[in-house]
C-alpha positions in Angstrom: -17.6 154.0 66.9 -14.1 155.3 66.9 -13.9 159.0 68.0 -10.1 159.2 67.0 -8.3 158.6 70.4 -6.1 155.7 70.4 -6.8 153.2 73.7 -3.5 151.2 73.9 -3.2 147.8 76.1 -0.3 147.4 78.4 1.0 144.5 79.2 4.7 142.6 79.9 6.3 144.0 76.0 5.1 147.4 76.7 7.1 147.4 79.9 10.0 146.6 78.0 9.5 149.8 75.3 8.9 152.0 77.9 11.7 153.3 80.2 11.4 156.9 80.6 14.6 156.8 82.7 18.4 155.1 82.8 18.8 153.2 85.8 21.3 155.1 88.1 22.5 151.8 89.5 23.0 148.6 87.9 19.9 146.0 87.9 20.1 142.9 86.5 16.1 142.7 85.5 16.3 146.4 83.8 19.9 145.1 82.1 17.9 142.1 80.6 15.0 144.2 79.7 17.2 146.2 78.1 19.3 143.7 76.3 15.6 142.0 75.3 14.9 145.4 73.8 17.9 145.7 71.9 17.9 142.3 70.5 13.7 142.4 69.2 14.6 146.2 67.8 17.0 145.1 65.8 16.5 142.4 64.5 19.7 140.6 66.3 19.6 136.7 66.8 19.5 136.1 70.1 23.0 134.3 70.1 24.4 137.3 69.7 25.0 137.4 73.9 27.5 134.3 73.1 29.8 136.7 71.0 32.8 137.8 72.1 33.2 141.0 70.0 29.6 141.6 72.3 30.9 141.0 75.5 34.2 143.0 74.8 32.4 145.9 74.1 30.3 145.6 77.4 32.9 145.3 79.3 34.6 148.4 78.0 31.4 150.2 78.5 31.4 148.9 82.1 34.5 150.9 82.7 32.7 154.2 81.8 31.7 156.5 84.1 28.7 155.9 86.0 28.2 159.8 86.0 28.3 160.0 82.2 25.9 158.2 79.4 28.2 156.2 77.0 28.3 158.6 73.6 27.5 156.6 70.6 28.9 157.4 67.3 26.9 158.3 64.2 25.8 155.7 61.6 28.2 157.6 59.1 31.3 157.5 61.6 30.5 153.7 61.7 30.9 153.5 58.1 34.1 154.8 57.6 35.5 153.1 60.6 34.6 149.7 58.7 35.7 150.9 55.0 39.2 152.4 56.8 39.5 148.6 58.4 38.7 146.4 55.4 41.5 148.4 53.6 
């Protein structure tokens, strides 16, 4: 009989879903985990770490302050910034 709670299993994918925190240094297994994460969420083919327009924009983000998160732009800002360079 189901009394309305929800029992949830945990195993090696839910580690990867849930990371309550940001690493404060780097680690390569929570940098895969992440990167794993990113890929399944969405939807990216997993060739995607050969790219070069990929890997550029790690590296920038590398250069970012440790002290800061990296800021994001919105979906919208994203959209003009590819209509303004298709022009």
């Amino acid at each position: 009989m189901n009394d309305g709670a929800r029992s949830r299993a945990t195993g090696p994918l839910d580690a990867l879903f849930n990371f309550s925190k940001q690493p404060k240094v780097f680690d390569r297994k929570t940098f895969e985990d992440l990167l794993v994460r990113f890929v399944v969420t969405t939807k990216q083919p997993f060739a995607i770490v050969k790219s070069t327009a990929f890997q550029e924009l790690l590296d920038l983000v590398v250069m970012a302050s440790t002290n800061s998160q990296v800021k994001l732009p919105s979906e919208v800002t994203l959209a003009d910034k590819v209509y303004i360079v298709s022009l």
